[in-house]
N, C-alpha and C positions, 0 to 999 in steps of 0.2 A: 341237786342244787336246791340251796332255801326257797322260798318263794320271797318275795320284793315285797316288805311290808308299807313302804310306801306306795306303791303302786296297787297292791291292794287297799288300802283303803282309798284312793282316789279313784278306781273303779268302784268302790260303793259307793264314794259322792257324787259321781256323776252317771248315774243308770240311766235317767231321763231327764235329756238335753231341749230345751223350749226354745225355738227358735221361730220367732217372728218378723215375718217377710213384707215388705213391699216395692221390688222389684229394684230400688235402688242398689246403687254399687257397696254402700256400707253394710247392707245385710244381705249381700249376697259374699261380703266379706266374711262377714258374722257364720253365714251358713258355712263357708268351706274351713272355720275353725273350727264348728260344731262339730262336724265330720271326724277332724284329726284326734278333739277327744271323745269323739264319741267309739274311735279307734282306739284307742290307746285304754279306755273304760270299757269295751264291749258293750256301749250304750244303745240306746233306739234314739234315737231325734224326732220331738213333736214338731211339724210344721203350721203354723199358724199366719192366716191371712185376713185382720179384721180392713173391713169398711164400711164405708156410714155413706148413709143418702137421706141429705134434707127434706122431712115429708111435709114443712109449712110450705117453704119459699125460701129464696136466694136473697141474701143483702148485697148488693153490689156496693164495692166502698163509695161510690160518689154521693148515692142515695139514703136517705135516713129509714123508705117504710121499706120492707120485702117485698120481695116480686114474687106473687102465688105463681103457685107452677100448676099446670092440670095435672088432674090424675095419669092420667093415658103417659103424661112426658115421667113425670116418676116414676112408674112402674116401667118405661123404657129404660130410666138413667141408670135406676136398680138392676135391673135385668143386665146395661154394659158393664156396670160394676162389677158385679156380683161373676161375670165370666170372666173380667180382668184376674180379679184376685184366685179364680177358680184355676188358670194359666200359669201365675204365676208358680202356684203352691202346687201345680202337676211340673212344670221345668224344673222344679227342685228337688219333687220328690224322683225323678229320673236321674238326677244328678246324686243323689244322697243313694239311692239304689245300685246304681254304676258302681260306687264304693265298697257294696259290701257292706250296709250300714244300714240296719232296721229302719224305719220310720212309717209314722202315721200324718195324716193331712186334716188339718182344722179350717173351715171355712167358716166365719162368724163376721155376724153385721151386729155394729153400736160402735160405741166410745171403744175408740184406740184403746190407749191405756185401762181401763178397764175390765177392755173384755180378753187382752194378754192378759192379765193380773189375774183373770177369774179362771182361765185356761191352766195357768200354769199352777193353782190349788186345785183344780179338779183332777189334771195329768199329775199331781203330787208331782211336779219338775222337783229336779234337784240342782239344776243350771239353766240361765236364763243367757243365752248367746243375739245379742242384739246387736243392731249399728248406732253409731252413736247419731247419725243424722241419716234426715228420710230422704223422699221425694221433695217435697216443700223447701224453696230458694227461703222461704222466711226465714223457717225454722234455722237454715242453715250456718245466719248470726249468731245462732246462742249453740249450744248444746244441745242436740235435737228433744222438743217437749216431748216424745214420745219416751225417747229410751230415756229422760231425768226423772219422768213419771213411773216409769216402772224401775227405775234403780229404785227411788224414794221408798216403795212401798211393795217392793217384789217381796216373798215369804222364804224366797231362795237366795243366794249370790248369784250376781249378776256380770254378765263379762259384756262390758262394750268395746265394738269392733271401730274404729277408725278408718 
């Protein structure tokens, strides 16, 4: 039998699947489509977990100046952070692993969208599988800023998950 020239070349498009996580129901959507093509591609799936911790001070919306924070409570908030996202990006990679489905784990602190964006040129992705809204009830009115930011300016195509 021929081999599936379609199919062929969609397992060259999608080798390495970038999938970035933050524990929500839409990318935890986004992860178990990443999985089906990264079956269907014999792909690996990058897991990625960015978070950011305020190292001036808090604005609380009532107040106009910041509220300093000490050192000792930020390197606390950082440290719960920093093992939230470390939780997350290991329940996924057990779940991605269950499947039969390569994958590696990105644990990275800054800006959301730019440090997906900088992951997924360094991992040379070839698919960027996101939710299309986070965590955040805000974001939840528009189109989540996370995944518009990285459609806008991903160097790959981008699937958002609903």
């Amino acid at each position: 039998m021929l081999p599936n020239k379609k199919s062929e070349e969609i397992s060259v498009l999608f080798e390495r699947i970038l999938v970035p996580l933050d524990g929500s129901e839409h990318s935890m959507r986004a992860l178990e489509k990443a999985v089906q093509i990264a079956k269907n591609c014999d792909g690996k799936i990058i897991l990625v977990h960015v978070y950011s911790v305020l190292r001036v001070g808090v604005v609380p919306m009532a107040m106009a100046e910041p509220v300093t924070l000490p050192p000792e409570l930020i390197s606390k908030l950082a440290e719960t952070v920093r093992e939230a996202g470390s939780s997350i990006l290991e329940e996924a990679k057990k779940k991605v692993d269950a499947e039969g489905v390569q994958s590696q784990k990105s644990l990275r602190e800054g800006h959301v969208v730019e440090e997906i964006l900088r992951a997924a040129k360094e991992e040379n992705a070839d698919l960027i599988v996101i939710g299309a809204r986070g965590l955040s009830t805000l974001k939840e009115i528009f189109l989540g800023s996370v995944s518009h930011g990285v459609a806008l300016h991903a160097p790959c195509p981008v699937l958002l998950m609903k």
